[in-house]
C-alpha positions in Angstrom: 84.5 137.4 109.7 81.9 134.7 109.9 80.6 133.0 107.5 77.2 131.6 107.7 77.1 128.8 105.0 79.9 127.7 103.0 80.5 129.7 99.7 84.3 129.4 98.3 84.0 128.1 94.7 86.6 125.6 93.1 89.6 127.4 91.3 89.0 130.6 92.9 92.2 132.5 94.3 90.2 132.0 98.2 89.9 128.6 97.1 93.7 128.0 96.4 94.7 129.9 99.6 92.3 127.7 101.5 94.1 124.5 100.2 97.6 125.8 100.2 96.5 127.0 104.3 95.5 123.7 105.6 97.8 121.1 103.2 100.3 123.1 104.6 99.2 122.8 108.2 98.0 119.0 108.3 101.3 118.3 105.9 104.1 120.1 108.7 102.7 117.4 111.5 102.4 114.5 109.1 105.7 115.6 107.8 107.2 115.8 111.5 105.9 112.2 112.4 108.2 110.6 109.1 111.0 112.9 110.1 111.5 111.9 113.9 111.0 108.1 113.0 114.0 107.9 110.1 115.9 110.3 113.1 115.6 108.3 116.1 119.2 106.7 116.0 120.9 110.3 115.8 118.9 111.3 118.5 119.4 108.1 120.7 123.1 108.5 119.7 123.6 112.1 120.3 121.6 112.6 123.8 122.7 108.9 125.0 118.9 107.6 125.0 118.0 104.4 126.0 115.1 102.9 124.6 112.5 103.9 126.6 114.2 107.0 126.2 113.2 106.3 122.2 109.8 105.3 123.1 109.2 108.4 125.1 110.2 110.7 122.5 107.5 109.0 120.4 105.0 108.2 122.5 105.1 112.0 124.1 103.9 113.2 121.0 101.5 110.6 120.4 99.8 110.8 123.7 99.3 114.4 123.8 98.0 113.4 120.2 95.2 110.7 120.9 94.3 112.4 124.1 93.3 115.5 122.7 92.2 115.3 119.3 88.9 114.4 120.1 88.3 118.0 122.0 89.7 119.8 119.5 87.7 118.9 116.9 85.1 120.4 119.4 86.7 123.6 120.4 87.0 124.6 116.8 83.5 124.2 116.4 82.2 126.1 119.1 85.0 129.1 119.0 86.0 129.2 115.3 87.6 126.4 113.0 90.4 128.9 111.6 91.1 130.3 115.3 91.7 127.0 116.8 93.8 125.8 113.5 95.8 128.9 114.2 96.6 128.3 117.7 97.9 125.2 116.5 99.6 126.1 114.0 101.9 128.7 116.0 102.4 126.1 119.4 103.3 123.3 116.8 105.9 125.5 115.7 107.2 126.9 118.7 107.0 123.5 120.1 109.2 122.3 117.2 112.1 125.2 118.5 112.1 123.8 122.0 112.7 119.9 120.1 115.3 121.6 118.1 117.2 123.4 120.8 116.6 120.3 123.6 120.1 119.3 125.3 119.0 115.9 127.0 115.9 113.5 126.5 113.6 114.9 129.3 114.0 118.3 127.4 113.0 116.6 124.0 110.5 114.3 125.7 108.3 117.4 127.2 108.9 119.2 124.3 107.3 116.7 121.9 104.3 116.5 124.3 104.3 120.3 123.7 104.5 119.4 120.0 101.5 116.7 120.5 99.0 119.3 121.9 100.0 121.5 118.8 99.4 118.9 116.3 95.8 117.7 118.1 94.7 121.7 117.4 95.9 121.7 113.9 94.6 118.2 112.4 91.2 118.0 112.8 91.1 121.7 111.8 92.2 121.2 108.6 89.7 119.2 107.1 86.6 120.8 109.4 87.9 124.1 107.0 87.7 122.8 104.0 84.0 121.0 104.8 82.9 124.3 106.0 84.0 126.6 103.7 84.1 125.4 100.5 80.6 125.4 98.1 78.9 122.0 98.4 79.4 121.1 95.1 83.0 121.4 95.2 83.5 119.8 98.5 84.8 116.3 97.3 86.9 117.8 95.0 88.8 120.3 97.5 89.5 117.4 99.8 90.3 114.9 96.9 92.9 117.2 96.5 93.7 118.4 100.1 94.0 114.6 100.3 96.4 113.4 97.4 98.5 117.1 98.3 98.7 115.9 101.9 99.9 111.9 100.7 102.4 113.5 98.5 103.9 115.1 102.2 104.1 111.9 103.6 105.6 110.2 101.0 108.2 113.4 100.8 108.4 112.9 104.6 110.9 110.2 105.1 113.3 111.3 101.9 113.3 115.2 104.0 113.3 113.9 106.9 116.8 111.5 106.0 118.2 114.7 104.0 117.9 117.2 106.8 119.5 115.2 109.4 122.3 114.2 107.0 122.7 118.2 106.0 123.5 118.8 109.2 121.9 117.4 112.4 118.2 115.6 113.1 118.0 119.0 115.4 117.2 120.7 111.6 113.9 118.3 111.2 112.3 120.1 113.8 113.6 123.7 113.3 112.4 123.4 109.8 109.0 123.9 110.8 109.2 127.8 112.0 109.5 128.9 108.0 106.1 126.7 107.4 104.5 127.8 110.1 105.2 131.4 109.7 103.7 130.8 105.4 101.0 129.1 107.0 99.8 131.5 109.5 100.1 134.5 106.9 97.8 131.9 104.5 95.2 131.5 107.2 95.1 135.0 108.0 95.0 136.2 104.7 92.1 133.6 102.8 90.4 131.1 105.6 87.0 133.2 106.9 86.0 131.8 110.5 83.5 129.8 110.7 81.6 127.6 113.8 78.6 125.8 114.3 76.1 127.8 115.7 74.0 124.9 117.1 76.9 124.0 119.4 75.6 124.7 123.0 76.9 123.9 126.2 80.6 123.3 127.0 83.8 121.5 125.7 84.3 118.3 127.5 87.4 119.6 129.7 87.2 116.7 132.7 86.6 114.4 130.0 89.4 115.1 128.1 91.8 115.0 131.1 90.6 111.7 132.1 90.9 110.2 129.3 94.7 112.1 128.7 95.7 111.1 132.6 94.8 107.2 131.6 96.5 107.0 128.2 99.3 108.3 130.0 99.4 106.6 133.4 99.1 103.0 131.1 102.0 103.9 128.9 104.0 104.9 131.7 104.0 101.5 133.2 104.2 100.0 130.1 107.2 101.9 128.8 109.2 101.9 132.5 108.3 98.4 133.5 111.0 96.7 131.8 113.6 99.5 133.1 112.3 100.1 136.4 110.5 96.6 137.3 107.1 96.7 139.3 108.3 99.6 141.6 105.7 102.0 143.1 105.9 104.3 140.4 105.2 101.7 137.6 102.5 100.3 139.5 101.1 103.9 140.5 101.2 104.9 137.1 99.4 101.7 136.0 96.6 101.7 138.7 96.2 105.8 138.1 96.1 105.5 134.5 93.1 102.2 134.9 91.2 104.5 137.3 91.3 107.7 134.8 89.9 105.4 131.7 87.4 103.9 134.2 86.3 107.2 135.5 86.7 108.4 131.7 84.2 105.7 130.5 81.3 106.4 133.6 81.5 110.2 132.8 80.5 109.3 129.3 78.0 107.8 129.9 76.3 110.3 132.7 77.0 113.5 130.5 74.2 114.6 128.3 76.7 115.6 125.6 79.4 113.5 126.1 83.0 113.4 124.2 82.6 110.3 123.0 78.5 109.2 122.8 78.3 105.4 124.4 75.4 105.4 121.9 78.3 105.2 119.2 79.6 101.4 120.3 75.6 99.9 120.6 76.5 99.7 117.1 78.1 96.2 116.0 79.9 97.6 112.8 81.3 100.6 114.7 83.4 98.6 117.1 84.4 95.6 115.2 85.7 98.1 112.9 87.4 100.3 115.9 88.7 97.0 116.9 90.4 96.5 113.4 91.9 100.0 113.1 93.3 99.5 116.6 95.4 96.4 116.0 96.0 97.3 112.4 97.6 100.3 113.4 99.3 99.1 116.6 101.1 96.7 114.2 101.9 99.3 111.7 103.5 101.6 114.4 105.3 99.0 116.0 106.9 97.7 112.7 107.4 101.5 111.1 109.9 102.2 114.3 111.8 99.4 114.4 112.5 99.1 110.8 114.5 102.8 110.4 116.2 101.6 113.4 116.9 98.1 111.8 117.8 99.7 108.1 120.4 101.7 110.0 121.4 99.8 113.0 121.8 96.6 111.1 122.1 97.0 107.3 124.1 100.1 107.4 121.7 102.8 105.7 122.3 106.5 105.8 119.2 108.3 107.4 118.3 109.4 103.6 118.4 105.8 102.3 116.3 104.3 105.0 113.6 107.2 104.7 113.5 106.4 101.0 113.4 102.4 101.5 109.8 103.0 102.9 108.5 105.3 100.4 107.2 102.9 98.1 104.5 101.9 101.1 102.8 105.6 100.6 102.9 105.6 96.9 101.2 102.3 96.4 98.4 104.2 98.8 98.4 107.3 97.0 97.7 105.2 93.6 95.0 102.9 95.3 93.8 104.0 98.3 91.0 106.0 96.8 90.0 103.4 94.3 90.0 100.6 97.3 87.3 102.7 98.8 84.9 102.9 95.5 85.4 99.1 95.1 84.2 99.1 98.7 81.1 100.8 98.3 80.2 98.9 95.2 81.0 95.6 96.4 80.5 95.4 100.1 83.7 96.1 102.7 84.1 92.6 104.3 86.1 91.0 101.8 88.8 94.3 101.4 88.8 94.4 105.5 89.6 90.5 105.3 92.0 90.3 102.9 93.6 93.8 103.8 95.2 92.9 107.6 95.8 89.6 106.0 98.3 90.3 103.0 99.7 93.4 105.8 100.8 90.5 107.9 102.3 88.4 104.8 104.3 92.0 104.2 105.2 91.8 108.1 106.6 87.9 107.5 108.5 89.0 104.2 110.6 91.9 106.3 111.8 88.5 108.2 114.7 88.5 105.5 115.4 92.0 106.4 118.7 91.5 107.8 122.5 92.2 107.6 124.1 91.7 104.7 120.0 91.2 102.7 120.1 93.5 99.7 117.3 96.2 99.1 116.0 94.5 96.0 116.0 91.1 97.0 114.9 91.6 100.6 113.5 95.3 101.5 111.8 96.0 98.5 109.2 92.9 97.7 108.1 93.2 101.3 107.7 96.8 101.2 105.4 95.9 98.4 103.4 93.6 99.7 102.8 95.5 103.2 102.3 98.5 101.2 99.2 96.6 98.9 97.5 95.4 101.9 97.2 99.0 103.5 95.5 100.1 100.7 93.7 97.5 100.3 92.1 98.2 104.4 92.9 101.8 105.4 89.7 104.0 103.1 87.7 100.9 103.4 87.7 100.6 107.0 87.5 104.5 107.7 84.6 104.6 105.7 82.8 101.7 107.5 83.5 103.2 110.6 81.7 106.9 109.5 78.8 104.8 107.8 78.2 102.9 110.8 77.7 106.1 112.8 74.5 108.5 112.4 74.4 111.3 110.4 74.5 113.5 113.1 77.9 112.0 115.0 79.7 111.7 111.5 82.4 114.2 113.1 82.4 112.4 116.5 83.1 109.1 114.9 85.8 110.0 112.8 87.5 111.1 115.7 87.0 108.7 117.6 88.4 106.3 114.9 91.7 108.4 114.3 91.6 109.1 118.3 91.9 104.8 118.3 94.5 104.3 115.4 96.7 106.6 117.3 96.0 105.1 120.7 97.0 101.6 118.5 100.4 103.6 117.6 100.7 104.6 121.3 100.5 101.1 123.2 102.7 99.2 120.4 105.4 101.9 120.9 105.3 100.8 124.6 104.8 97.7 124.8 106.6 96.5 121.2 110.2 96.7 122.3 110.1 95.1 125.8 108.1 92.5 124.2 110.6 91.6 121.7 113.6 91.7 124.6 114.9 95.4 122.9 115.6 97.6 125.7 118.6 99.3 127.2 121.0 100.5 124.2 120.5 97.2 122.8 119.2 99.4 119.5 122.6 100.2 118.7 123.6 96.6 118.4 123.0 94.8 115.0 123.0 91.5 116.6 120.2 91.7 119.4 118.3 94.5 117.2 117.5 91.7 114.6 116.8 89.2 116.9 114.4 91.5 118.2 113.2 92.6 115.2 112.2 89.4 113.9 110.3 88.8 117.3 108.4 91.8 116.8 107.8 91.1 113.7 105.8 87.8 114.1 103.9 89.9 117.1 102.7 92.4 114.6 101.8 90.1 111.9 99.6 88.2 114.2 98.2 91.4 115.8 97.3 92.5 111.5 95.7 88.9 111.1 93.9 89.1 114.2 92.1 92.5 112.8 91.8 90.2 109.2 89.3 87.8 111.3 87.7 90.3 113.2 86.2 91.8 110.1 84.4 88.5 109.3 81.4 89.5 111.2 80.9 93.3 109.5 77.8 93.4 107.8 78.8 93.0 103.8 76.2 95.8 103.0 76.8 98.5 105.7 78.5 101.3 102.6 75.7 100.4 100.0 73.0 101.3 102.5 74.6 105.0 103.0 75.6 105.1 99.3 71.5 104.6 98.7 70.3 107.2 101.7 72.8 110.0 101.3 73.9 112.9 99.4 76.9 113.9 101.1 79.3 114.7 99.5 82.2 113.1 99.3 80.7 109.3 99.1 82.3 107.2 101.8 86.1 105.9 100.6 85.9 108.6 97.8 88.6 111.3 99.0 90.4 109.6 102.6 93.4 110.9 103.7 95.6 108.1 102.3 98.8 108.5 105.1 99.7 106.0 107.1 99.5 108.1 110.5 95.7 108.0 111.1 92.5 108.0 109.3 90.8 111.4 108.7 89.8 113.5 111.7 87.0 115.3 112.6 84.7 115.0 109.5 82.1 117.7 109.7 78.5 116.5 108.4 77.0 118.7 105.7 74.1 121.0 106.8 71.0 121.4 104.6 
């Protein structure tokens, strides 16, 4: 069935089976990210993984991830939102077997980029579903609730995630996504009607994407191999190959007459100061994320469970005040919460400094988790909703993908780069000694990295969410009903049709 304007009413049971369909969807990949972080010493310890090994098994996912998420937005556009979330949802889940059953690190490696490609089908789907099939006038308050339903997974993520490898092997975190998938498929098939947009001509970006997939990952196969491998042909191959792709990438862009990503996008100054923010924002959030599961266990002695749980307090605080952060935002201008935001991240960043053996979780882990945990919510629906406000109407989808396309890029390159840089390679992770010395040098990398996006947001027009607040009726207002996780800012945001 297609459905030619959006009709499912609040509280209805469609409505309900739409909701439990794509929470359950977006919430198995967010779900999977917390799970494989609070994991990685099991795996590194049971498959004898370096770490690059580590970083591959994170940075496979999250390549396959940024690189396609922007053409999947489009695909379910032009060939049905529910059948493209349903592709996803089954290779996400048969993806997950192959992690689940993998016997070394190449198998788990290029099964996670299987995983990636399942998860870049899936995500954007879920919220381009609930904008186009649910009445107008309940539209903020399906993903309001899509959104706080979809935070509550993440912030279940890390407590699962440590219980399931403690149960009985990290190799469970993954398997435990067939049952969800199977419930989620059955949902889909059963309540989401198909819908597309009609007005879509033309074709999906195919050499575009690929370019831009062969860059990401010729740059973050130099970057994650250099330190193992030196500059050897490969490295250097990889490097050059992946520079020519993005350059290629960026001239195709601009010669297409509907390109991936419209060059028209970044004439704005807002736009890419605010790209520029997510980027290092995020790059300093992934980079400290890893390493502090690895330093919880590694070097304070946590079971998997209790290091999940020792970050959970970061996604309640944004559950609570993500939302409201936005409103403020719109009311009172975004500079000031993109300012201060980065700003009291990196203060969070310098407090983990006392993370270390023998530091208790109260006196040490907790007040920092605090602080870090304030200052994303002060930034994260404020500078999401700057970024869709700085974009026209008619590229509202395009620019939210673009932005979660660059916090996951951010994610990506720290990954790579953050452990050679703070002299963590080899099986040094198993060490408590040269792990906190590394930790503490990443530490003061990422800080600077969040203070760096702090000053960047100096030059954002103070007024840029008042002027959209004035001229629009969409529905939800900008920084009303984000997607509050700490994995990326919403994806593919479809502009309402009148």
């Amino acid at each position: 069935m297609t459905t030619a304007a959006a009709d499912i009413r609040w509280g209805s049971p469609p409505a309900r089976g739409v909701l439990a369909t794509t929470i359950l969807g977006s919430g198995m990949a967010m779900l999977d990210g917390s799970v494989v972080n609070v994991a990685l010493p099991r795996i590194g310890a049971e498959l004898n993984a370096s770490v690059s090994g580590l970083q591959w098994i994170l940075d496979g996912y999250l390549l396959a991830l940024a690189s396609l998420i922007l053409i999947a937005g489009s695909l379910g556009d032009r060939y049905g939102r529910r059948r493209v979330f349903l592709v996803g949802v089954v290779w996400f889940g048969a993806a997950s077997v192959l992690c689940g059953l993998a016997q070394t690190t190449e198998m788990l490696v290029a099964a996670r980029v299987l995983q990636g490609i399942g998860g870049a089908l899936l995500t954007p789907g879920s919220l381009a579903i609930l904008q186009a099939v649910f009445h107008r006038a309940d539209r903020a308050r399906a993903i309001g609730a899509w959104s706080g339903l979809g935070g509550l997974a993440a912030a279940a993520g890390p407590l699962v995630g440590g219980l399931l490898v403690q149960a009985w092997s990290w190799r469970l975190a993954f398997l435990v996504n067939i049952p969800v998938a199977v419930v989620c498929v059955w949902l889909a098939l059963r309540f989401v009607p198909e819908t597309r947009d009609e007005q879509v001509t033309g074709h999906p970006d195919v050499l575009g994407s690929v370019l831009g997939a062969l860059g990401l990952a010729g740059l973050t196969a130099a970057l994650v191999e250099a330190p193992v491998r030196g500059a050897d042909w490969l490295v250097l191959g990889a490097g050059i190959a992946g520079a020519a792709a993005l350059t290629a990438f960026v001239m195709l862009q601009r010669r297409q007459t509907e390109p991936l990503v419209p060059p028209t996008l970044f004439a704005n100054h807002t736009f890419v100061v605010s790209n520029a923010l997510t980027f290092v924002v995020y790059a300093a959030l992934g980079g400290v994320l890893m390493l502090m599961v690895l330093q919880l266990q590694t070097s304070l002695g946590y079971s998997p469970t209790a290091a999940g749980v020792a970050g959970l307090p970061i996604t309640l605080i944004m559950l609570l005040l993500s939302a409201r952060s936005g409103r403020l935002a719109v009311r009172h201008g975004p500079r000031w919460f993109l300012v201060t935001g980065p700003l009291i991240v990196a203060a969070g960043m310098l407090l983990l400094l006392r993370v270390e053996p023998g530091a208790s979780y109260l006196g040490a882990v907790l007040p920092a988790v605090i602080v870090f945990g304030l200052g994303l919510a002060v930034v994260v629906a404020p500078v999401t909703a700057t970024v869709l406000a700085a974009a026209p109407d008619r590229y509202a989808g395009v620019a939210s993908g673009v932005n979660n396309a660059i916090a996951r890029t951010g994610n990506l390159l720290a990954v790579a780069v953050l452990p050679a840089a703070a002299g963590l390679t080899g099986a040094a992770y198993a060490d408590p000694v040269a792990l906190t010395a590394s930790w503490h040098t990443a530490l003061w990398i990422c800080a600077a990295l969040s203070a760096v996006g702090g000053l960047l947001a100096l030059s954002i027009r103070d007024n840029v969410l008042a002027d959209t607040a004035a001229t629009t009726t969409e529905s939800p207002r900008p920084g009303e009903c984000l997607h509050c996780g700490v994995e990326g800012p919403p994806t593919h945001a479809v502009p309402a049709r009148t």
